[in-house]
N, CA, C and O of each residue as an XYZ file, in Angstrom:
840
protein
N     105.611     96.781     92.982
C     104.974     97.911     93.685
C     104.552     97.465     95.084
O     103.936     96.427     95.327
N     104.958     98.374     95.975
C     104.421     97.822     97.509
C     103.259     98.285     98.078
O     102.774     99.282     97.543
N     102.750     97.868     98.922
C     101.649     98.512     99.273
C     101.256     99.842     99.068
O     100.310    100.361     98.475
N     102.219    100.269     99.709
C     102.395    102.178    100.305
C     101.689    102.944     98.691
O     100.680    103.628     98.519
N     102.768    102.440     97.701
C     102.923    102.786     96.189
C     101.172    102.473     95.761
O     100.558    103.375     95.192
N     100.692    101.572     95.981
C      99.724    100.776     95.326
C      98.447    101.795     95.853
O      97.494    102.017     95.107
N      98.555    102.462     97.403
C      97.207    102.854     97.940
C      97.901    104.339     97.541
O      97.067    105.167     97.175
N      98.808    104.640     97.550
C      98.796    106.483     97.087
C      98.489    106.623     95.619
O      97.975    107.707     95.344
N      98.681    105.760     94.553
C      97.905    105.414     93.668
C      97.007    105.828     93.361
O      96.654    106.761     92.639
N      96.482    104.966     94.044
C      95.128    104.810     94.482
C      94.063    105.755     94.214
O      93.311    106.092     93.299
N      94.450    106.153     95.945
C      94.299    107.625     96.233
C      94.296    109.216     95.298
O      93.395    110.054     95.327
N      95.769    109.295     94.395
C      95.612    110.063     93.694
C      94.626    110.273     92.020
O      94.284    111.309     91.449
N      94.422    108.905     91.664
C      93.360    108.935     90.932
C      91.703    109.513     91.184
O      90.890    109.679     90.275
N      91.524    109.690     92.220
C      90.677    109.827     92.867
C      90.858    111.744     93.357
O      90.003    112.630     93.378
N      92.051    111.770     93.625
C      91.976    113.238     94.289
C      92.340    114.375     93.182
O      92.182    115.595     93.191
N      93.037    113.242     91.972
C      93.694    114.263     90.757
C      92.714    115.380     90.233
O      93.274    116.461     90.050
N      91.167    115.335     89.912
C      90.947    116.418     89.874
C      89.935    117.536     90.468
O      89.318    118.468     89.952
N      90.051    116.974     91.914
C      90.135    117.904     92.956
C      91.325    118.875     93.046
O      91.299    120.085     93.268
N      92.333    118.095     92.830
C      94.066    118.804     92.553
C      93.836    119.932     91.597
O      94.231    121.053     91.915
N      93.225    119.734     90.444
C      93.492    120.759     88.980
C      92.279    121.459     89.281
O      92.211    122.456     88.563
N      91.309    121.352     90.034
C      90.680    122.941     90.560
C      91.184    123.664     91.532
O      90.992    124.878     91.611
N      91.914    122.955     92.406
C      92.226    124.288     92.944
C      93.516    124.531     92.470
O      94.261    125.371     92.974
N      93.799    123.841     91.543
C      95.076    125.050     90.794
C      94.553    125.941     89.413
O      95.130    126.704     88.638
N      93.425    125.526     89.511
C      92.525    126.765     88.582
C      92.120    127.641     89.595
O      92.302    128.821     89.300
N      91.555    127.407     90.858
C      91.076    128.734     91.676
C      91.857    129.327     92.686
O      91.545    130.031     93.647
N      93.448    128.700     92.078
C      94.528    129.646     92.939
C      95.042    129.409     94.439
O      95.611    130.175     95.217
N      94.641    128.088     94.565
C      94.835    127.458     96.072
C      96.194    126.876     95.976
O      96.515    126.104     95.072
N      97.114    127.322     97.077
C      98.413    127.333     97.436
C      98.652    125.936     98.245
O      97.811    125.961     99.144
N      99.344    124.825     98.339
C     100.006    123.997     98.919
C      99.785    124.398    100.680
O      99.258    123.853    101.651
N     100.283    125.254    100.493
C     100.855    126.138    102.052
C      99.123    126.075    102.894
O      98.870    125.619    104.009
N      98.553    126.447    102.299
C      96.622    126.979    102.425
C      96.652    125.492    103.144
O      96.794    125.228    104.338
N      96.390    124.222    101.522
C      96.148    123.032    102.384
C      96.740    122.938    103.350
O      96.094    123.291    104.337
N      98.095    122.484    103.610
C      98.949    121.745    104.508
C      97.964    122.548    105.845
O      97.345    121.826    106.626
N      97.916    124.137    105.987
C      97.712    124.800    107.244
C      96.005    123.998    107.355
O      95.713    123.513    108.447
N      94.741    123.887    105.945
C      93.728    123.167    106.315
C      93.996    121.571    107.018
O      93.147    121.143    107.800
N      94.766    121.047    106.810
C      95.191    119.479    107.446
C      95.443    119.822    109.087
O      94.795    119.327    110.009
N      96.517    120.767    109.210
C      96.551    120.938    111.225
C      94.964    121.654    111.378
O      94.173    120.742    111.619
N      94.445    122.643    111.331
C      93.374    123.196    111.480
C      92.335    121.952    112.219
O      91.864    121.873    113.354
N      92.217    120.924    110.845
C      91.240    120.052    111.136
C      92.240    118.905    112.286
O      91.412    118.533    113.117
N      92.981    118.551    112.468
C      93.608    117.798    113.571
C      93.692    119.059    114.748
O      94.631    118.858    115.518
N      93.112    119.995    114.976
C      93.132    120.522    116.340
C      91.823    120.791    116.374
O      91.445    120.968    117.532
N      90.793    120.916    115.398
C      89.174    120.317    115.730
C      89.124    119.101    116.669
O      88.577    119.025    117.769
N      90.137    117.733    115.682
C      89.649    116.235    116.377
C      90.078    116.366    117.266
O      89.543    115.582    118.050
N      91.158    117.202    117.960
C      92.081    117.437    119.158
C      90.800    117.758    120.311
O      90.505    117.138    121.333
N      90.351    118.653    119.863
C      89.122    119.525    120.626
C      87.776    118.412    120.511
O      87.095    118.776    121.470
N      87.331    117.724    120.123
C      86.450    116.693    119.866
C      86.947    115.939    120.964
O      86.495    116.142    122.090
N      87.723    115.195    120.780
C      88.547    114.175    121.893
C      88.464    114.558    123.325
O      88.011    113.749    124.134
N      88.920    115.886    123.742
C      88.871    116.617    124.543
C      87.031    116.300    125.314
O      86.696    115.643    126.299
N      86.150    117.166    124.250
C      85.100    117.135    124.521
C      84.258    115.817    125.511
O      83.773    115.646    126.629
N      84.453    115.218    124.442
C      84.323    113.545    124.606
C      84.883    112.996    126.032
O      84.149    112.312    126.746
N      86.435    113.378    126.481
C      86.497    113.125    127.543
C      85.535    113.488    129.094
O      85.237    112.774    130.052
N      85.232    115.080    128.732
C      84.928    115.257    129.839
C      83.099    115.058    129.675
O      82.302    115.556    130.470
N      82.819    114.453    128.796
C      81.121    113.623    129.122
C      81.096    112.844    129.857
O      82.121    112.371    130.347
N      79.957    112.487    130.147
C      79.114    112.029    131.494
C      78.386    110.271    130.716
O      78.266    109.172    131.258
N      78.093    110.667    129.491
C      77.716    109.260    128.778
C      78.048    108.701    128.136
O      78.074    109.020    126.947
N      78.495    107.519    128.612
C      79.643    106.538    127.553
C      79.264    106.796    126.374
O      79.827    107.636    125.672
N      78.005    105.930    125.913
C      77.302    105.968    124.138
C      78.088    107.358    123.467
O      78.926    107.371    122.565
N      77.385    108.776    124.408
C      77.815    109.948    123.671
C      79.673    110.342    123.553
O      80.177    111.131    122.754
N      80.391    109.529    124.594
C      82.086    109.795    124.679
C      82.290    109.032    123.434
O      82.762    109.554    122.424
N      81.873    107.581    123.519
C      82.269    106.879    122.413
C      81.981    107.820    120.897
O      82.813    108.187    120.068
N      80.906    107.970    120.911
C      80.432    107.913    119.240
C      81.259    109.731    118.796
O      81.208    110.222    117.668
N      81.956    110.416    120.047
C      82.459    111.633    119.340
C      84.152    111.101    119.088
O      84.900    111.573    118.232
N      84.414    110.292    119.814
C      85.787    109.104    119.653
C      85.623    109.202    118.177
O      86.316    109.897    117.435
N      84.336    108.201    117.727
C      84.577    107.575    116.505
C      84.251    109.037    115.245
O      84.263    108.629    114.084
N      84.040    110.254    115.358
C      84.067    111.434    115.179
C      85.218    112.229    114.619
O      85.435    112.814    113.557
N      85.912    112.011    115.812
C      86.988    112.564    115.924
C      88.411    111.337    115.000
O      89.564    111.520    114.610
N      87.500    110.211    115.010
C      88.856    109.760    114.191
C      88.346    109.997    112.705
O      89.080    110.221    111.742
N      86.839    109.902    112.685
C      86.751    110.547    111.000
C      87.538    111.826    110.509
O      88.209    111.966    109.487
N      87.249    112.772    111.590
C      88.203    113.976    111.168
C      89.656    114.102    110.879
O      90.187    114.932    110.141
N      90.410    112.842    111.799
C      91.712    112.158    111.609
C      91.719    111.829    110.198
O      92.301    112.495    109.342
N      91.184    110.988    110.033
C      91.485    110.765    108.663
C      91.176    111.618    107.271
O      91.756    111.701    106.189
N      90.039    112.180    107.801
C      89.818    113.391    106.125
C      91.443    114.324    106.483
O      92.227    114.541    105.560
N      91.689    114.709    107.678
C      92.760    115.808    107.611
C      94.043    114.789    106.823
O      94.780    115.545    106.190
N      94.327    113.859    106.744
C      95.046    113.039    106.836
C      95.009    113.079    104.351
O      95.955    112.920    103.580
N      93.887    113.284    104.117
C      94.025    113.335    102.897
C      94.336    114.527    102.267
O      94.642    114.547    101.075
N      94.259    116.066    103.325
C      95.336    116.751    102.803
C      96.384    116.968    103.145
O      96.729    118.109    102.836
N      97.475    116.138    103.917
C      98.381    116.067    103.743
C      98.661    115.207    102.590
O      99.736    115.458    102.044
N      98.028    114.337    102.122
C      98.335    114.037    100.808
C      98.386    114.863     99.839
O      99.251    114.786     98.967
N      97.605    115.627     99.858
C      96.985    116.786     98.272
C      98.030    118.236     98.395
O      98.259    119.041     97.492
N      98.403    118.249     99.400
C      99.134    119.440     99.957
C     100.330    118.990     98.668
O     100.420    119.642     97.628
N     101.287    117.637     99.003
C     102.294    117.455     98.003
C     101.974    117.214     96.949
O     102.814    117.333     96.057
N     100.662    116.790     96.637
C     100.377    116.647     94.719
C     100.405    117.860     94.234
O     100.979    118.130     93.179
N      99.601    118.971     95.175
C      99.199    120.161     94.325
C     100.606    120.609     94.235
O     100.629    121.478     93.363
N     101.882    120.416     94.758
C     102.941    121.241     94.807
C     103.460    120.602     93.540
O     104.006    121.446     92.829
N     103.467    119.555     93.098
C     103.976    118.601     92.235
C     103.492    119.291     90.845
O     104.163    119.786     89.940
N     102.093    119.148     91.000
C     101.433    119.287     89.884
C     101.131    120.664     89.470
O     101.111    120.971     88.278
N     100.877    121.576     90.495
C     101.406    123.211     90.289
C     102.222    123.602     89.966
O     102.140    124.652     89.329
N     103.449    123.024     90.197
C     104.973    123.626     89.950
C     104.606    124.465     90.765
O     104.576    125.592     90.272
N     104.206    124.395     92.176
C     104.788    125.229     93.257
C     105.336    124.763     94.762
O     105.069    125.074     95.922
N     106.667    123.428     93.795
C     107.191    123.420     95.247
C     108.053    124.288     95.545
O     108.719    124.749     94.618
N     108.222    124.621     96.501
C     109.324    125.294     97.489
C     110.416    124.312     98.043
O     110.707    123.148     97.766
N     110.845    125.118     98.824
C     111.979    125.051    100.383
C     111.030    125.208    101.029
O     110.572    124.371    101.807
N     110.606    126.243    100.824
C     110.060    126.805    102.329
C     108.338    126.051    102.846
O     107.849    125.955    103.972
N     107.833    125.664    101.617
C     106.676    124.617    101.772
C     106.950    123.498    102.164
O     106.079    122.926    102.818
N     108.504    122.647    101.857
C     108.657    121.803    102.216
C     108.899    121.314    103.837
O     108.746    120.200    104.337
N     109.282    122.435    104.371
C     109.687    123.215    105.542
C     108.112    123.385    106.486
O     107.919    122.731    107.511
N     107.194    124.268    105.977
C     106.322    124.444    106.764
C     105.389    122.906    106.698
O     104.946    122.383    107.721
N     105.233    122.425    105.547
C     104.455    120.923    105.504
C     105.008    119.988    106.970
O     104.237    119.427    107.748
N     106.487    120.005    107.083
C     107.004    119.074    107.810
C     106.474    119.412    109.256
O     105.758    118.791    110.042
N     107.152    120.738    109.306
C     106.610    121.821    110.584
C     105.223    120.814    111.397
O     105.237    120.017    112.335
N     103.928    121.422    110.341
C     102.873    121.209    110.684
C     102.245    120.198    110.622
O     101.017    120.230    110.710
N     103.068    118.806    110.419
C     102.957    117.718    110.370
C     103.319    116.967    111.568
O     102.872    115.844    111.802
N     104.459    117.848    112.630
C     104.861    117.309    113.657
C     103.442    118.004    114.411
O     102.622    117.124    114.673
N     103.166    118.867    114.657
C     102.081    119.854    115.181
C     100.645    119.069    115.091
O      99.930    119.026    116.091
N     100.246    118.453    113.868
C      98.975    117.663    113.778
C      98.937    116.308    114.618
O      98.030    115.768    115.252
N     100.308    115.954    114.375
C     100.100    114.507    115.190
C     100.075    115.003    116.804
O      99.065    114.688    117.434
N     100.987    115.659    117.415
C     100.558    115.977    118.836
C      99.466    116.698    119.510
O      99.220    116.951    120.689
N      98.812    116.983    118.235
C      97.566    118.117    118.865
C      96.538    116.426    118.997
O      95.977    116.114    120.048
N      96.489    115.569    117.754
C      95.531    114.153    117.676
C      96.001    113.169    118.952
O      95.229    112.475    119.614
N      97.505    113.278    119.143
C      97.994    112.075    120.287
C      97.724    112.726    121.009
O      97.095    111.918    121.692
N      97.596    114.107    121.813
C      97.286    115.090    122.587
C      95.637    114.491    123.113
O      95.462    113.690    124.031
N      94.940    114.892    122.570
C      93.543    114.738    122.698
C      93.002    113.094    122.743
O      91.774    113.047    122.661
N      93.566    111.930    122.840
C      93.570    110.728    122.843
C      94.052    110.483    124.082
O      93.444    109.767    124.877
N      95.649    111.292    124.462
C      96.106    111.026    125.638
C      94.974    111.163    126.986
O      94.486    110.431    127.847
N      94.906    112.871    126.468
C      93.483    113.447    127.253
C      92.597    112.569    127.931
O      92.322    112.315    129.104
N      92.176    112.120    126.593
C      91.006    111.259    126.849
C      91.055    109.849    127.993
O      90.124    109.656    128.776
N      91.979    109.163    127.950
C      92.330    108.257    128.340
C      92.360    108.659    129.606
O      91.476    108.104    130.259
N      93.211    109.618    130.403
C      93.946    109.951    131.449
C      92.715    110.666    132.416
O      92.602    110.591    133.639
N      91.730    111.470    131.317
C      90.499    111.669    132.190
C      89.008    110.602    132.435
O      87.880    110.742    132.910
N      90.014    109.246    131.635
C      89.117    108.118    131.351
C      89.636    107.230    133.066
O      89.004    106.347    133.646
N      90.584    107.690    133.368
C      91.280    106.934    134.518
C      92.123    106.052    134.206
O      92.484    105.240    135.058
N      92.621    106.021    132.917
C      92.580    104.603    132.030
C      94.366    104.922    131.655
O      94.949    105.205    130.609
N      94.930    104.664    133.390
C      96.063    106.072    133.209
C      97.268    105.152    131.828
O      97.902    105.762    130.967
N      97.265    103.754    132.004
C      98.112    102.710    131.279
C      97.872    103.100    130.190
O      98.846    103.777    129.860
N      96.936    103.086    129.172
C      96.463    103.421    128.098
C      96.930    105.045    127.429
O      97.263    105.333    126.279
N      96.786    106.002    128.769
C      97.540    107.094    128.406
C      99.252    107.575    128.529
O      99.887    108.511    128.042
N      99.547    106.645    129.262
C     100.890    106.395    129.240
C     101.584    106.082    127.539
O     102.320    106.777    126.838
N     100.804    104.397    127.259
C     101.106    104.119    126.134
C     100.828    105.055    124.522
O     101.372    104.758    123.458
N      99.989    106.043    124.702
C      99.380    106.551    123.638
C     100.688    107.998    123.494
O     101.145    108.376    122.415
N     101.054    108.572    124.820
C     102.371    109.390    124.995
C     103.456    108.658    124.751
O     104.298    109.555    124.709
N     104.051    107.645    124.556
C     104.971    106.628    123.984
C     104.974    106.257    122.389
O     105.960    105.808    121.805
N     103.916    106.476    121.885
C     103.523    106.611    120.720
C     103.418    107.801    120.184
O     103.390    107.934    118.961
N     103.346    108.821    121.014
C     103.364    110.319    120.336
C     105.198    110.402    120.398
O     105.726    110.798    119.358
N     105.966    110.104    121.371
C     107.011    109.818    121.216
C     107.788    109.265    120.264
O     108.862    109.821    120.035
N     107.388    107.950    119.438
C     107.996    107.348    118.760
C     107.103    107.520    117.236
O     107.419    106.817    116.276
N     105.978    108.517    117.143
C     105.880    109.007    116.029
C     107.242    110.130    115.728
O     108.137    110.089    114.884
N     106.978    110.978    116.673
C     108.069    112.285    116.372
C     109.763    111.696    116.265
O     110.696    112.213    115.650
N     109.754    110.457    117.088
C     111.459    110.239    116.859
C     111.962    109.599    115.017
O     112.878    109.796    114.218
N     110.817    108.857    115.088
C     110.754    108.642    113.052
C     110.741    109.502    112.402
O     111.137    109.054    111.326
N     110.464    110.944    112.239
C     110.142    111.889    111.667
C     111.744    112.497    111.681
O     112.572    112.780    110.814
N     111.682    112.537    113.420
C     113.376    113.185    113.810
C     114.828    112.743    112.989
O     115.682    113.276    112.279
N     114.509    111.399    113.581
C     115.862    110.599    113.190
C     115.771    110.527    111.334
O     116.915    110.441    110.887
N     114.963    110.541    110.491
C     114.711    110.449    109.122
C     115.393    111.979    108.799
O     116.208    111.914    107.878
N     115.217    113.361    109.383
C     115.476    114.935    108.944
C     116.650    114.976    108.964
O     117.357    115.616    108.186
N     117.158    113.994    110.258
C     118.814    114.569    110.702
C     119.697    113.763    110.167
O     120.879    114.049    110.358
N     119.384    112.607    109.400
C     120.014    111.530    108.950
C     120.361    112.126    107.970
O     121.559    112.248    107.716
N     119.035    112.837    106.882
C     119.109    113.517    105.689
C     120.145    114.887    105.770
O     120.913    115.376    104.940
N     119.841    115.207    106.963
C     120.931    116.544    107.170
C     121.950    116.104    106.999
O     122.556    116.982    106.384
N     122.718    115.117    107.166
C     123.915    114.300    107.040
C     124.310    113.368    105.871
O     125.376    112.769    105.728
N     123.243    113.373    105.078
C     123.357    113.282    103.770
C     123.055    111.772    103.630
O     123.609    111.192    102.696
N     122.103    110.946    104.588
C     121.840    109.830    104.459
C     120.553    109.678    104.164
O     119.620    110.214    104.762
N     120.473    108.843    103.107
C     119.056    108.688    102.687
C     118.086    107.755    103.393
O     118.114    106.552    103.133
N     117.076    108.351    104.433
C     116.707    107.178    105.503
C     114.960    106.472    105.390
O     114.039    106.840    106.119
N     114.884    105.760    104.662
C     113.426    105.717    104.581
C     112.811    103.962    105.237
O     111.663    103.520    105.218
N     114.149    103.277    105.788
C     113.345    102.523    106.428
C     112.346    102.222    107.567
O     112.065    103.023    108.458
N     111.942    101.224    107.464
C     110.376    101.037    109.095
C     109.350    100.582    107.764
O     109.267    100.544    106.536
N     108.732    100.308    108.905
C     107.017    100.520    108.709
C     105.982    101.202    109.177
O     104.850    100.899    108.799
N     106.247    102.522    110.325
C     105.281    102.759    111.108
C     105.177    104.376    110.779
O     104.952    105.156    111.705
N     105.398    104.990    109.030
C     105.743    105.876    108.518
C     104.366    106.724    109.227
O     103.577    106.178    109.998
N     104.291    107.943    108.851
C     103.149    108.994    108.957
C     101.968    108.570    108.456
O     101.033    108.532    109.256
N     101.699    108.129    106.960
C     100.810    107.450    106.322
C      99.871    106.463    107.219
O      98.657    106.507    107.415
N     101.139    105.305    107.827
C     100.018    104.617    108.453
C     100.020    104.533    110.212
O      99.461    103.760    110.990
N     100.730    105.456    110.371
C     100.090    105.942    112.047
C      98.460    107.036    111.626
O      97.315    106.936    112.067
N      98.984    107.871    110.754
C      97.688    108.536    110.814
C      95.918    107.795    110.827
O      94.909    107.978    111.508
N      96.423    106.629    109.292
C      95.200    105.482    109.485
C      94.836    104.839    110.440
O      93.685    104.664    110.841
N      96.261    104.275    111.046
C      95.714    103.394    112.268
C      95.040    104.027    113.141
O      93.845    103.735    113.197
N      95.611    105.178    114.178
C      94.608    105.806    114.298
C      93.403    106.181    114.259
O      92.710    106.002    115.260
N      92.840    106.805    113.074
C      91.592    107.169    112.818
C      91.170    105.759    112.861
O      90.441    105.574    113.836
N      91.390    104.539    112.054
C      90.340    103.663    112.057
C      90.400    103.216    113.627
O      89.244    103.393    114.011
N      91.222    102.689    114.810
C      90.968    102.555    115.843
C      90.079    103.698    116.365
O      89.080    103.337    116.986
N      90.288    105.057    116.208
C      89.046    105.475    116.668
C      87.387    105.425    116.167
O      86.359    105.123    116.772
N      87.610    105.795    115.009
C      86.324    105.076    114.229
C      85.566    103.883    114.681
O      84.431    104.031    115.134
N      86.202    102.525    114.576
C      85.643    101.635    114.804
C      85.262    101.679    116.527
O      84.197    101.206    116.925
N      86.139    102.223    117.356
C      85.729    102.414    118.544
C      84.121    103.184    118.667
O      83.221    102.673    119.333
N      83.945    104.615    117.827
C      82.618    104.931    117.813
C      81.475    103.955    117.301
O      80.364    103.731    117.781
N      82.190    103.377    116.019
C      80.940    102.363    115.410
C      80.543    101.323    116.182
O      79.342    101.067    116.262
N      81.801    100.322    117.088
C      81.601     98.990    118.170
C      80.875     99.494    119.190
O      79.903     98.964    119.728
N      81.557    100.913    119.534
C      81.026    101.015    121.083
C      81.695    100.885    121.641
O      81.233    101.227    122.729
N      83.657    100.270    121.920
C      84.429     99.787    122.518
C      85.571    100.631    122.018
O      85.756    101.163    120.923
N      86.386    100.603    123.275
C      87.033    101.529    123.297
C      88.579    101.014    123.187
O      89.611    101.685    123.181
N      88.405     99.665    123.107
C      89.703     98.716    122.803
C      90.378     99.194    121.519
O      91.561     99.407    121.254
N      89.342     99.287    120.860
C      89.709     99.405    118.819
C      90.615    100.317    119.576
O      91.610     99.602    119.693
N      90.880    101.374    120.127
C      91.482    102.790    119.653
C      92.641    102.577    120.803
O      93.534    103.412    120.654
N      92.846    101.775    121.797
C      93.827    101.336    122.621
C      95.024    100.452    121.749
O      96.237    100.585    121.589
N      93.821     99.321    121.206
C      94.912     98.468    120.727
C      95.854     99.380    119.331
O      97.045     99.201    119.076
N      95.112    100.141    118.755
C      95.408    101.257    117.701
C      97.320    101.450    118.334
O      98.282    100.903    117.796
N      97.379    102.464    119.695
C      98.063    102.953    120.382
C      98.923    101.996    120.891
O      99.972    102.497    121.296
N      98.857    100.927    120.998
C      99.510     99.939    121.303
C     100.651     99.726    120.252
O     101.880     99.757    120.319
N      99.724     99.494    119.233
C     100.930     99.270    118.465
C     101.379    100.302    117.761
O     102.423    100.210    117.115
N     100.686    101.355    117.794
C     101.858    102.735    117.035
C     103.006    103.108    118.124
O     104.087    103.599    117.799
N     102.546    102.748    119.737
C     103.696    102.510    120.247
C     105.509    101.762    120.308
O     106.717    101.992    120.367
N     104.392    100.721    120.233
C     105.432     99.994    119.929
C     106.623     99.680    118.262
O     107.787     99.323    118.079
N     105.290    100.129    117.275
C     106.175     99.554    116.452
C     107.173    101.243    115.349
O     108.112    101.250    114.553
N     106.258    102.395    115.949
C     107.109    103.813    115.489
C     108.320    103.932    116.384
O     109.190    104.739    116.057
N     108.471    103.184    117.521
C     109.676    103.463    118.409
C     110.657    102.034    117.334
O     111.752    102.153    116.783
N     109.848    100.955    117.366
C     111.127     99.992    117.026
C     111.393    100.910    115.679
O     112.500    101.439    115.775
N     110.618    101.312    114.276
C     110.740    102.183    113.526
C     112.254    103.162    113.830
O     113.343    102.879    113.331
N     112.025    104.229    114.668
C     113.037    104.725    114.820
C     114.124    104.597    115.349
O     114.943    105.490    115.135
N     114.515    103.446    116.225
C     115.567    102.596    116.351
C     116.139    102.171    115.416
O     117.349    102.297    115.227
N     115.222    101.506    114.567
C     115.619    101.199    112.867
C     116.421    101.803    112.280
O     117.589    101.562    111.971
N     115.579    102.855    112.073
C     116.711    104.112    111.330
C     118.076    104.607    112.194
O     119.143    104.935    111.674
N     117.826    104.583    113.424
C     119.272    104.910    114.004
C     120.649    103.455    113.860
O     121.872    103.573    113.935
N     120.096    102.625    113.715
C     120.866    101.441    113.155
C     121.437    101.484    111.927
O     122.647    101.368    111.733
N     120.324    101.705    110.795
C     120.393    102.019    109.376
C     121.305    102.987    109.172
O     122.036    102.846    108.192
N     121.484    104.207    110.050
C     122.790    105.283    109.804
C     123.940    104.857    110.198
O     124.952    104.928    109.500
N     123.882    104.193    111.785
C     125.156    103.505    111.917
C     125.741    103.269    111.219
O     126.851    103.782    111.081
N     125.062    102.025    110.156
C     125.551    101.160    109.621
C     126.267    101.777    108.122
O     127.342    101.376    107.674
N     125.232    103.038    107.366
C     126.045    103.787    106.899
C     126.764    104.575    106.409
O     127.099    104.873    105.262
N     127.134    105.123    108.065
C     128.712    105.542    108.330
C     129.405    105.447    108.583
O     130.282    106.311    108.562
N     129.559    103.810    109.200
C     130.594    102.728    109.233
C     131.389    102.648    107.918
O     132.279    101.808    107.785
């Protein structure tokens, strides 16, 4: 079992019966997935906020705010696919809007980070954090169209799962330190390593349809 396997686990022991009430009080997959963007265009708007303050202490500590909200949204995109699992109400078309609004959450969160940075003056940092909103969406891309083509593409390491964490905890710990590095160096490497990620996979198809 690998990591990934070991913490969704995890995780679902914990969320399983949160799962079986709201499939007693009639809550739809579709509902969550749309509560997961909802709350990533709050932290979007938090971030935002945060930028245009006047006091570090108060920019920082809505940083580390806004990545808490990162991450709770981040556990229903988990629950969104259990409840579909465990409802017997997956779809097409859920599978479809989940993905949708999954590209939509991460640019509204890299959105409001970029923000931040760029009205931080801190233009390098927002450069790199748009390079990373980049090479989140090209992993996502290159994985749909591979599958459209009938290739099964699930290699990398810099999946949705743990850009979303890295993230939030670089911002988090940025509110808790006070420093604003945690949430740079965060961006640094979702830069760098969701782009080598999707290079990956464009290799991985090469190779086969050779």
């Amino acid at each position: 079992m690998n990591h990934r396997d070991f913490f969704q686990k995890s995780i679902y022991s914990i969320i399983n019966p949160l799962i079986k009430a709201m499939i007693r009080l009639g809550i739809t997959p579709n509902i969550v997935t749309f509560v997961g963007f909802l709350l990533n265009v709050v932290a979007s708007a938090i971030l935002i906020v945060a930028a245009e303050g006047t006091d570090e202490n108060s920019r920082l500590s809505l940083v580390g705010w806004a990545g808490a909200v990162i991450l709770f949204a981040g556990l229903f995109d988990m629950m969104d696919g259990r409840l579909a699992r465990m409802g017997n109400m997956e779809s097409r078309f859920g599978a479809l809007w989940d993905s949708a609004l999954d590209r939509y959450s991460e640019l509204f969160s890299l959105f409001g980070i970029t923000f931040y940075f760029l009205l931080s003056n801190d233009v390098l940092s927002g450069i790199v954090t748009f390079v990373a909103l980049i090479g989140s969406i090209m992993v996502s891309y290159v994985r749909a169209r591979a599958e459209g083509i009938g290739i099964e593409c699930k290699v990398g390491f810099m999946q949705r799962p743990e850009r979303v964490v890295l993230t939030a905890l670089g911002a988090i710990l940025a509110g808790i330190i006070g420093e604003i590095l945690c949430l740079i160096i965060s961006m640094w490497i979702i830069a760098a390593l969701a782009n080598l990620t999707a290079f990956w996979r464009i290799l991985h198809c090469y190779k086969q349809l050779k």
